[in-house]
N, CA and C of each residue as an Amber inpcrd file, in Angstrom:
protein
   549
  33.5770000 -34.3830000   0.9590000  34.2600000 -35.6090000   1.3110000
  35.7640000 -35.3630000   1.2680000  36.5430000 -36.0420000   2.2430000
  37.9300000 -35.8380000   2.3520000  38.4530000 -36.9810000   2.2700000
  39.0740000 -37.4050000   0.9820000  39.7560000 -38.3000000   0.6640000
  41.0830000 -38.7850000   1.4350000  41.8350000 -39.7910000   2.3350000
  43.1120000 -39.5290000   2.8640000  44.5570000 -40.4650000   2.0840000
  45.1510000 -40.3930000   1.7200000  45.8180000 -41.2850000   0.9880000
  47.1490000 -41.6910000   2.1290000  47.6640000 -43.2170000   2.2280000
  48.6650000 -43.3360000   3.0210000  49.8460000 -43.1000000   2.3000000
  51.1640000 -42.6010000   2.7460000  52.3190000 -42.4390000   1.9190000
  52.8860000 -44.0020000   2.0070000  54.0260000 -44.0500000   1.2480000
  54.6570000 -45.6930000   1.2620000  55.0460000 -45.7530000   2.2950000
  55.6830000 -45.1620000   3.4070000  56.0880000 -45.4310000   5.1220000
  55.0390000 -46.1080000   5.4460000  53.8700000 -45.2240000   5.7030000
  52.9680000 -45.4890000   6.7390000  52.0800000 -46.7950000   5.9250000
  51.9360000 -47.2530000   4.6800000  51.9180000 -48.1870000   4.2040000
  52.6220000 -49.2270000   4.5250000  53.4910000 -49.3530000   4.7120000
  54.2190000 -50.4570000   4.9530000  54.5790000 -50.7480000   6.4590000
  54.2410000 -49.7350000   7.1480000  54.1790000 -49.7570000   8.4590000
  52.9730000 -50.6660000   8.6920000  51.9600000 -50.4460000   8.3020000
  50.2440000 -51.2450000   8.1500000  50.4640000 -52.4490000   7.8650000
  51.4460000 -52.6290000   7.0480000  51.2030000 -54.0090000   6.2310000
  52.2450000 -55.2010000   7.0280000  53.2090000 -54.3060000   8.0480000
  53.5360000 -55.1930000   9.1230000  52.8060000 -55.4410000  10.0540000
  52.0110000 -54.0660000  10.5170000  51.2720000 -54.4870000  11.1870000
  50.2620000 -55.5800000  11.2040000  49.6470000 -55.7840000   9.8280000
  48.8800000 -56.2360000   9.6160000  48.9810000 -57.8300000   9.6920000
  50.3680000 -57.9240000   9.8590000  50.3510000 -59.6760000   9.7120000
  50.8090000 -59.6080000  11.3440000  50.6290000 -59.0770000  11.9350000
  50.8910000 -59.4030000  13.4910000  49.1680000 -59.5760000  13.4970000
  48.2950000 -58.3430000  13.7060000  47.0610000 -58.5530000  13.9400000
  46.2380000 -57.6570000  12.8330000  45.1290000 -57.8320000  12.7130000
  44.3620000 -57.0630000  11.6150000  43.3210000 -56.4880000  12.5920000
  43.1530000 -56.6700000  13.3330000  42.0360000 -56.0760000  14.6410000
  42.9040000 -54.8620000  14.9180000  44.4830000 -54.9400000  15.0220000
  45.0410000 -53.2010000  15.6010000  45.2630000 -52.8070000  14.6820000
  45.5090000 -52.8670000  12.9060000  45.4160000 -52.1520000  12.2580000
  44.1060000 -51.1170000  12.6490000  43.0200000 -52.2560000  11.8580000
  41.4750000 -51.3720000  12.2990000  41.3860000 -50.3400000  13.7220000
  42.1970000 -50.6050000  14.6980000  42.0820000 -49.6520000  15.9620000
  42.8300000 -48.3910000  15.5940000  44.5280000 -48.6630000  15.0420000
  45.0600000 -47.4980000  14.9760000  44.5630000 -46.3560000  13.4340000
  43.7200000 -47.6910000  12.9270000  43.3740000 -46.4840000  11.6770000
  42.0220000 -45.8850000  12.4440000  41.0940000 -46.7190000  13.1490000
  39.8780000 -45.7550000  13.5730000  40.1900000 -44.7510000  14.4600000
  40.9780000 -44.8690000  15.5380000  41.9630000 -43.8300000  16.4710000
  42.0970000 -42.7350000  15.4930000  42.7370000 -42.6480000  14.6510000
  43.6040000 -41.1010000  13.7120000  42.0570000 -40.5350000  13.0890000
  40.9170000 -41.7190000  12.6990000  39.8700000 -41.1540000  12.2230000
  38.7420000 -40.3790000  13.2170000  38.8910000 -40.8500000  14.2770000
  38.4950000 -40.5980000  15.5950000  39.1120000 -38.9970000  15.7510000
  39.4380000 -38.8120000  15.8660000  40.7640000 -37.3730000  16.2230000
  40.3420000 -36.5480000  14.7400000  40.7890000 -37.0690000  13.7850000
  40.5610000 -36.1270000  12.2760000  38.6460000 -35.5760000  12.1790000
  37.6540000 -36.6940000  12.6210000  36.5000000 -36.0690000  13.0350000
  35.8830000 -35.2740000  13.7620000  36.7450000 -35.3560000  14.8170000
  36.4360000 -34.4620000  16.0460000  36.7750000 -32.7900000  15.4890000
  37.9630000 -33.0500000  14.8710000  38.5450000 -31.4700000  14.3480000
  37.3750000 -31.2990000  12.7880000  36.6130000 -32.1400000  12.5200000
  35.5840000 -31.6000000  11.4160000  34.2840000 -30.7440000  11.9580000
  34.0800000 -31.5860000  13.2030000  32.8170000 -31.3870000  13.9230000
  32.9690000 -30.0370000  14.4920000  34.3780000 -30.0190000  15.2040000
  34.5590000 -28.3980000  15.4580000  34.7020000 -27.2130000  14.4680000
  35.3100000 -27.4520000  13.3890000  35.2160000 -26.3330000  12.4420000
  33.5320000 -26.2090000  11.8090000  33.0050000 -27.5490000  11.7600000
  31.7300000 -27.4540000  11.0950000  30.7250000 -26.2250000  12.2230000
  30.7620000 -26.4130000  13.6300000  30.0030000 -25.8400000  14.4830000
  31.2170000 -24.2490000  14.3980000  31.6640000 -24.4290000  14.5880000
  32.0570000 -22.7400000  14.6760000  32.1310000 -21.8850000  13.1160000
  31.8410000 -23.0520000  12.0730000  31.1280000 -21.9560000  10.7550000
  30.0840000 -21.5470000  11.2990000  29.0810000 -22.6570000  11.6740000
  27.5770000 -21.9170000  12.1520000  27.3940000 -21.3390000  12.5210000
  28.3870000 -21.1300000  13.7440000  28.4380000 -19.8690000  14.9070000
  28.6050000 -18.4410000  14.2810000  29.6310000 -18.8530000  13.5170000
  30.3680000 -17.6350000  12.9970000  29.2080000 -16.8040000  12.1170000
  27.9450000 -17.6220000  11.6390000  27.1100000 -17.3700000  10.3460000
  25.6070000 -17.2610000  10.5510000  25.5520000 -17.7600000  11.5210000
  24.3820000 -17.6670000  12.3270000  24.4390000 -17.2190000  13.6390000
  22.9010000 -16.9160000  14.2810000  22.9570000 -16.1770000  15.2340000
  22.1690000 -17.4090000  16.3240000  22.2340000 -18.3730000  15.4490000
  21.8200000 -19.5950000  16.7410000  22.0620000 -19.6170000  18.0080000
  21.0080000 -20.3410000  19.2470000  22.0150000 -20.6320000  20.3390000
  22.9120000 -21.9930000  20.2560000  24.1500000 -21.4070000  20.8100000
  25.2470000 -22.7250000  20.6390000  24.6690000 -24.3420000  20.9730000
  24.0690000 -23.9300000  21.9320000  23.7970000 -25.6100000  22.9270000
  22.7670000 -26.1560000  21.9660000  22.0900000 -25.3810000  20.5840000
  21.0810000 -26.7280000  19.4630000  21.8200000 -26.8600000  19.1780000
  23.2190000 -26.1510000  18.4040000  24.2230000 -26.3220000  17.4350000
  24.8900000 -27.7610000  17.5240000  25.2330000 -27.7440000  18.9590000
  26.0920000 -28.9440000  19.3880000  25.3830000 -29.5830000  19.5370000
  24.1160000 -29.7490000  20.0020000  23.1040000 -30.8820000  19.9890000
  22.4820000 -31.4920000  19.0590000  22.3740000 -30.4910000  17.9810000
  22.3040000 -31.6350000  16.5210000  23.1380000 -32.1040000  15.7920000
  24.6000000 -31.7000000  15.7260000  25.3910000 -32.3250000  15.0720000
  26.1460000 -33.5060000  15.8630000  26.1830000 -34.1190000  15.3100000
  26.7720000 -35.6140000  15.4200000  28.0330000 -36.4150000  15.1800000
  28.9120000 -36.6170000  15.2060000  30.2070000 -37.7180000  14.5790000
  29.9060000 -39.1470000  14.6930000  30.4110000 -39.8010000  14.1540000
  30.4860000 -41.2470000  13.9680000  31.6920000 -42.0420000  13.0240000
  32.4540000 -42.9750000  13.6760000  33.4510000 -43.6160000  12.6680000
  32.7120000 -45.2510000  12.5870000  32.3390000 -45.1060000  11.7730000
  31.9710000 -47.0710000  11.5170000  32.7230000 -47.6690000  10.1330000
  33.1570000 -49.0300000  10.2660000  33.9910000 -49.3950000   9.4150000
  35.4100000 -48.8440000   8.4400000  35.7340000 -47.7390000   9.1700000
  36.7180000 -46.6100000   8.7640000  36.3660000 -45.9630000   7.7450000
  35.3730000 -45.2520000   8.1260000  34.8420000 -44.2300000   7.3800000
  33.6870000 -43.3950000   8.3260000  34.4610000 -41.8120000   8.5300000
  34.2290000 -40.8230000   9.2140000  32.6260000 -40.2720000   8.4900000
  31.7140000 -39.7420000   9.5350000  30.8830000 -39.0540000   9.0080000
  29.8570000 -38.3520000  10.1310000  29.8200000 -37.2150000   9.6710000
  29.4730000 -35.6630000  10.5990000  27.9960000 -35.9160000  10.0960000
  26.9630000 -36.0060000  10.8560000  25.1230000 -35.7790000  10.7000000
  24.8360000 -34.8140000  11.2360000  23.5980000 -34.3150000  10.6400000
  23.0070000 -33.0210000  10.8990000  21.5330000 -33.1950000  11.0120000
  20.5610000 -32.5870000  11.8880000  19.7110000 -32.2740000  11.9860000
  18.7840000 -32.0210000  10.5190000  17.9460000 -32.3770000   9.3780000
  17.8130000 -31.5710000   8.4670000  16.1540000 -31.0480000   9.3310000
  15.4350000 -31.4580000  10.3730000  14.5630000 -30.5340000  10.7510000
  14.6960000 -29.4860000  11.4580000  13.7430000 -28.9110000  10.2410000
  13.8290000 -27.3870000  10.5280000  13.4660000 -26.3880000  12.2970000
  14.9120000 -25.6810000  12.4860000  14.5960000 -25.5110000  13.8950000
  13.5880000 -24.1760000  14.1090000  13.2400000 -23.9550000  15.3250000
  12.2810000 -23.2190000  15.8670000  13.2330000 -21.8440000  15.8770000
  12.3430000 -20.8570000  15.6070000  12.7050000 -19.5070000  15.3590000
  13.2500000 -18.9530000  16.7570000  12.5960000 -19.3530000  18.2700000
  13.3960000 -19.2040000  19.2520000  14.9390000 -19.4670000  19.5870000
  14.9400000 -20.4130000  18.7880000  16.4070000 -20.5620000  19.0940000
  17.6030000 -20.1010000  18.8380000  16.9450000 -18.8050000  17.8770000
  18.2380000 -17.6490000  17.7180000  18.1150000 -16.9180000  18.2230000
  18.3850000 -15.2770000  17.8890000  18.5900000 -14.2360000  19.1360000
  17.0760000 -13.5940000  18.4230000  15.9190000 -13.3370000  19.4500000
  14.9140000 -12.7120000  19.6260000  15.0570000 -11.7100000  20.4350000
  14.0190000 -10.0420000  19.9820000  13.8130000  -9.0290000  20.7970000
  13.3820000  -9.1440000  22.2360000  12.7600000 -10.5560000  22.1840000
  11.7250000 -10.9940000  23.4220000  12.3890000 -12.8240000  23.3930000
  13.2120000 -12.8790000  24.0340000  13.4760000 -14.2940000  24.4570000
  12.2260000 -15.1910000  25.0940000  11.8730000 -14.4950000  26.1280000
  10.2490000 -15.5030000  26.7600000   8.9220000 -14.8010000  26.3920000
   8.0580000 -15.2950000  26.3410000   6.6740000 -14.8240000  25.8650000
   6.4370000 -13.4580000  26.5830000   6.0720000 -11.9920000  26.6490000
   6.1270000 -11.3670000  27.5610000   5.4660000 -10.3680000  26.5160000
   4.7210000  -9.1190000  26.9530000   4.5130000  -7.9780000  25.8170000
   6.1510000  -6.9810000  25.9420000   6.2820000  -6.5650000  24.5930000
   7.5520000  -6.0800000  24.1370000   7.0200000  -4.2320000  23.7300000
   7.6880000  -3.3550000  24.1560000   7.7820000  -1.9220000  23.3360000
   7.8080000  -1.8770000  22.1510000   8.5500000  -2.7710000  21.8620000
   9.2440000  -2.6550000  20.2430000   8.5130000  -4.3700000  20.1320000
   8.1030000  -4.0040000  18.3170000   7.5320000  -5.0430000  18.0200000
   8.7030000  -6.7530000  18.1900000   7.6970000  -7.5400000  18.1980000
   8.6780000  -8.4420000  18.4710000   9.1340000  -8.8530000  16.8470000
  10.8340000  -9.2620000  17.1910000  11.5130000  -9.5910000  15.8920000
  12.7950000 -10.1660000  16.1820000  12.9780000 -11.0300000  15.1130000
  14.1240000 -12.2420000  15.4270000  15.4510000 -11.7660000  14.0730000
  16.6740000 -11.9150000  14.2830000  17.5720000 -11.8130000  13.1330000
  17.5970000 -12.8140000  12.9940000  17.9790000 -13.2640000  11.9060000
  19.0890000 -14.9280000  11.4580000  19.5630000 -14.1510000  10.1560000
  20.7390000 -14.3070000  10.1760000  22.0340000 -14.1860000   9.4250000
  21.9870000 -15.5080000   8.3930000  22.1620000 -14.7370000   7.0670000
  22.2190000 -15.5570000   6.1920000  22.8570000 -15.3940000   4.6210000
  23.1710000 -15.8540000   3.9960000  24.2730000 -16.0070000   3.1500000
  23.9630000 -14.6840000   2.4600000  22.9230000 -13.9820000   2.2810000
  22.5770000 -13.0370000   1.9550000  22.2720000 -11.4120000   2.3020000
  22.9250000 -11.3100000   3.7820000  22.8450000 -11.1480000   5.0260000
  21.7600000 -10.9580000   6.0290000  21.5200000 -10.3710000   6.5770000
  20.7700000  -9.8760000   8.1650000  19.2440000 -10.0160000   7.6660000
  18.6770000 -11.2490000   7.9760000  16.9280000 -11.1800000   7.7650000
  15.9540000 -10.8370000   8.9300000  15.3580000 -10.1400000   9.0610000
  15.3760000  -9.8070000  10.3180000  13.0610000  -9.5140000  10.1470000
  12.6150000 -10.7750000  10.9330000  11.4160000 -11.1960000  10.8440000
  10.6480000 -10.2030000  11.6110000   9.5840000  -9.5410000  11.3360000
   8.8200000  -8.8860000  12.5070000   7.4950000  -9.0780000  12.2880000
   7.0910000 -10.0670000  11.9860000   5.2220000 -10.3760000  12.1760000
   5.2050000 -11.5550000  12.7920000   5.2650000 -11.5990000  13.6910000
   5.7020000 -12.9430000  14.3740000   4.6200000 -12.8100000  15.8690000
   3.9370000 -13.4490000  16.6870000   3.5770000 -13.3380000  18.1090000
   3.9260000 -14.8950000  18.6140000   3.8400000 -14.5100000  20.1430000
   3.7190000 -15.5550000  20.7430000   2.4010000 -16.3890000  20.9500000
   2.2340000 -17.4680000  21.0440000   1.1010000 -18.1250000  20.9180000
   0.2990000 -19.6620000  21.8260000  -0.3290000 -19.5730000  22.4210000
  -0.3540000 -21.3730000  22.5810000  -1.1630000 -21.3730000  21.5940000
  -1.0530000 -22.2490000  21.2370000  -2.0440000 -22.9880000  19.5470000
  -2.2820000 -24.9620000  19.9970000  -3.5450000 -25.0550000  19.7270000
  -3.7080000 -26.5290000  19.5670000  -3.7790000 -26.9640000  18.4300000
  -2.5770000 -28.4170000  18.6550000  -2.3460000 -28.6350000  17.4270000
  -3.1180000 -29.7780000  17.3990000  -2.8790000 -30.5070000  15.6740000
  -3.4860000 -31.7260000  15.6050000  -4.0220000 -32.6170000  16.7120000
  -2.7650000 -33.0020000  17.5010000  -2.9970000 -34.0590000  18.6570000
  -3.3530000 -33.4140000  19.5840000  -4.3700000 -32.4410000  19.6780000
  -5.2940000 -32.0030000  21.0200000  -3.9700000 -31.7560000  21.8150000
  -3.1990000 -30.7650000  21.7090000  -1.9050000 -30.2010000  22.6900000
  -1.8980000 -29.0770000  22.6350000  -1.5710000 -28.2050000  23.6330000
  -1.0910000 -26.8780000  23.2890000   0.0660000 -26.7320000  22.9020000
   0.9050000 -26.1380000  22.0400000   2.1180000 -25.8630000  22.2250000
   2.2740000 -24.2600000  21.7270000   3.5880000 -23.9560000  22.7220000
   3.6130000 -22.8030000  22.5940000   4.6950000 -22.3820000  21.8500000
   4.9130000 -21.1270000  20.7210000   5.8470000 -21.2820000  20.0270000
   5.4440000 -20.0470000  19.2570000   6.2540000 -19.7190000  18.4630000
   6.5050000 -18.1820000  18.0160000   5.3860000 -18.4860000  16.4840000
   4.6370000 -17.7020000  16.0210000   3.2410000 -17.8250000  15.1470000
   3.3930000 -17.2140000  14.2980000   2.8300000 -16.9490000  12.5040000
   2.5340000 -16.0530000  12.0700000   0.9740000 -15.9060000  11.3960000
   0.1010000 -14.8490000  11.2280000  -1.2670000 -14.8120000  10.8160000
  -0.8770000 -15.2360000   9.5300000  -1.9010000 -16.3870000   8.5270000
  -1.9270000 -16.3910000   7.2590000  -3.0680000 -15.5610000   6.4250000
  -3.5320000 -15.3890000   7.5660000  -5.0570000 -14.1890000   6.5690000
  -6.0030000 -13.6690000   8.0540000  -6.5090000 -13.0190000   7.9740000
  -7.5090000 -12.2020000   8.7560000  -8.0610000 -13.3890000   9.6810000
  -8.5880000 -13.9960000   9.6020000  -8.9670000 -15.6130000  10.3220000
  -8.2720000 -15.7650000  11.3590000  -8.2600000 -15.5410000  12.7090000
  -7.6690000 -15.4820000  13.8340000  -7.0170000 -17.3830000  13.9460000
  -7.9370000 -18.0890000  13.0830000  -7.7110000 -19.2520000  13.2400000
  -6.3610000 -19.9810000  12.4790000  -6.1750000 -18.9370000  11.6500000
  -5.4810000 -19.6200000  10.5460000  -4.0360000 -18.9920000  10.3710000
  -3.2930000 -19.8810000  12.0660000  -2.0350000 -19.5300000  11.7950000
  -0.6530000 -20.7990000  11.6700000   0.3090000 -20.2830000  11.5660000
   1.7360000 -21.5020000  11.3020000   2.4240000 -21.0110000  11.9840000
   3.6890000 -22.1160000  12.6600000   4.4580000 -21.7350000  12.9900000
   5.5460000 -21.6670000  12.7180000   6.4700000 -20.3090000  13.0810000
   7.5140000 -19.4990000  12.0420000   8.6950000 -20.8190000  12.3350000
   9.0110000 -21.2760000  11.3940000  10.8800000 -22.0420000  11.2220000
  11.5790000 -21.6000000  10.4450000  12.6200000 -22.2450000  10.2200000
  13.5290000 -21.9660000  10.0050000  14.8650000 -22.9280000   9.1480000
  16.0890000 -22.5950000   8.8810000  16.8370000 -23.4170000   8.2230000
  17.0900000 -23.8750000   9.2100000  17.2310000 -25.8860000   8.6210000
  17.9750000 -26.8550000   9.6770000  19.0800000 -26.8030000   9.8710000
  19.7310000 -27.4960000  10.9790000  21.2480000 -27.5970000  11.1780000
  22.1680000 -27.9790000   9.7390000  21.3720000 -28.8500000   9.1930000
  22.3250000 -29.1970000   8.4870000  22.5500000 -28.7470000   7.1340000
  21.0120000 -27.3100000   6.6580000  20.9670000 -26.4360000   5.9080000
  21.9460000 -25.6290000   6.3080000  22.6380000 -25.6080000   7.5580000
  23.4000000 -24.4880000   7.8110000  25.1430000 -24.4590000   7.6660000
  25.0870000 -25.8170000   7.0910000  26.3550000 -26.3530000   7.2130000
  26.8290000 -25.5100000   5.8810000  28.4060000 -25.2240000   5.8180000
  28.9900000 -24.9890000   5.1200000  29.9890000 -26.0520000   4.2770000
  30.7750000 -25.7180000   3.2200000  31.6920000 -26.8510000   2.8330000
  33.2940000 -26.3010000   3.4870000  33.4450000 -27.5850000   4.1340000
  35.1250000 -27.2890000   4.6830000  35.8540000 -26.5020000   4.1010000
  36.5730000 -25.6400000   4.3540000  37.4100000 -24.6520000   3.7810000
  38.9130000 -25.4700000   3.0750000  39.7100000 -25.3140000   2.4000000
  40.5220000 -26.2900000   1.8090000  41.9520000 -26.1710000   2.9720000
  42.2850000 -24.9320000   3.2690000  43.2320000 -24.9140000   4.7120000
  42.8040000 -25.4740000   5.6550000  41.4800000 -25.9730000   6.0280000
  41.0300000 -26.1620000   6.9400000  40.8470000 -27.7090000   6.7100000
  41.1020000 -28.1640000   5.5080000  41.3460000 -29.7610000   4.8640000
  42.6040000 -30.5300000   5.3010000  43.5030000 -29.4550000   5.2480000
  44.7010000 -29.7520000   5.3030000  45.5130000 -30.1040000   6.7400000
  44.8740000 -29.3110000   7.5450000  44.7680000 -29.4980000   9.0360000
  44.3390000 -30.8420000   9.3530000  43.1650000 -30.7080000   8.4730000
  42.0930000 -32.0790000   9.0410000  43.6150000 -33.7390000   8.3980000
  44.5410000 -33.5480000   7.5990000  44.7310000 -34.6380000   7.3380000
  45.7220000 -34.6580000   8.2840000  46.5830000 -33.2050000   8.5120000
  47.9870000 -33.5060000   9.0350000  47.3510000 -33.9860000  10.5070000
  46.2000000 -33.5100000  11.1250000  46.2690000 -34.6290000  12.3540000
  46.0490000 -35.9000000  12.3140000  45.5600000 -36.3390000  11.0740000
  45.1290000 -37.2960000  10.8110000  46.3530000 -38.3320000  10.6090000
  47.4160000 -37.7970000   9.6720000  48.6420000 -38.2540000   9.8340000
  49.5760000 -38.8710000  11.2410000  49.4770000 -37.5170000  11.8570000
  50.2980000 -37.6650000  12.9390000  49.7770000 -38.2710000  13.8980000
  48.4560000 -38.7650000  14.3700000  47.9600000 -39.8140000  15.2190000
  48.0070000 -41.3280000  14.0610000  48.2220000 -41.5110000  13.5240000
  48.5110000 -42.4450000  12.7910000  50.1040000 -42.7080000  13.3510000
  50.9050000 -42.0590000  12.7030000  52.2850000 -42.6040000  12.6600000
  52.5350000 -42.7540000  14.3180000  51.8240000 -41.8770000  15.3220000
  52.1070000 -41.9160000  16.6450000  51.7750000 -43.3890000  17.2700000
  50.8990000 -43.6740000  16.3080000  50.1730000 -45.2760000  17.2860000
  50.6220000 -46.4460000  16.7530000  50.9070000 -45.8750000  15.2120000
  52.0190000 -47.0050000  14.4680000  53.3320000 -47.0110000  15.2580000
  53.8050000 -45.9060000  15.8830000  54.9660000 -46.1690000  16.5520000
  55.3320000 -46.6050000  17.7810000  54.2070000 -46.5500000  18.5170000
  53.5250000 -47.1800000  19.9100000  53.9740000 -48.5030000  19.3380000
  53.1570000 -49.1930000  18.9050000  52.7420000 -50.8830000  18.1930000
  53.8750000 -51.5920000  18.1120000  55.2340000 -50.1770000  16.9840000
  55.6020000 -51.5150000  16.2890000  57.3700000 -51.4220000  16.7270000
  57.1130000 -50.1110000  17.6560000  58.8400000 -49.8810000  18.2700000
  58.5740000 -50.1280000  19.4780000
């Protein structure tokens, strides 16, 4: 969580504002929070990148922003994603030379899976789905399918330089829209 504190300027800038209208306070403070989230959402996805071997387009597709009532907050996926969606020996179902095997990078480093096949399997609801498998015992019948950490297992905690960024824009679209308003 990133706490933001106003200095006495931009305080008292608010508190004029505030007796003109209390509806553009709430705009120019969600505006600076608007902007300060966007720069969370991007550092949050390019830790992942940087740490995982995900493809980008789940990355950005499970994480989320939202400002409601002036208060910023980044969501994450916590279901667990499909083992395809990082870098595999065999991207589409196909027979492989080399056994098939997936990396994912992890705090511990390079895990790198190789009992894995491709599969259609019917599941509960009478469906096939097709998706990367592993045997749990000799029983041809008795398999699962391989996952993985969720998006939002993958999240890291903001770096503290990378805090500091997050306020000074946060600042400076503030005082910019306070100065729009009130000059």
């Amino acid at each position: 969580m990133i706490a933001i504190e106003l200095n006495d300027e931009q305080f008292k800038k608010m508190e004029k504002l505030s007796k003109i209208s209390i509806a553009l306070c709430n705009e120019v403070l969600k505006s600076a929070l608007k902007k300060a989230i966007s720069k969370v959402k991007k550092i949050e996805i390019k830790e992942i990148q940087d740490h995982y071997t995900m493809d980008p387009f789940f990355i950005q597709k499970d994480i989320k922003s939202s400002v409601k009532n002036l208060e910023g907050t980044i969501m994450a996926s916590t279901k667990k994603n499909n083992i395809y969606n990082f870098n595999l020996s065999v991207k589409k179902p196909r027979k492989s030379r080399e056994r098939l095997k997936a990396i994912i990078s992890k705090a511990g480093g390079l895990h790198v899976m190789r009992t894995m096949f491709w599969a259609f399997y019917k599941s509960t609801g009478q469906r096939f789905s097709l998706g990367l498998y592993k045997r749990n015992s000799s029983d041809n019948k008795n398999i699962t399918p391989f996952k993985t950490v969720s998006t939002y297992g993958m999240a890291k905690e903001i770096p503290e330089n990378e805090i500091e960024k997050i306020k000074d824009i946060f600042y400076k679209e503030l005082d910019k829209r306070l100065g729009e308003l009130l000059y």
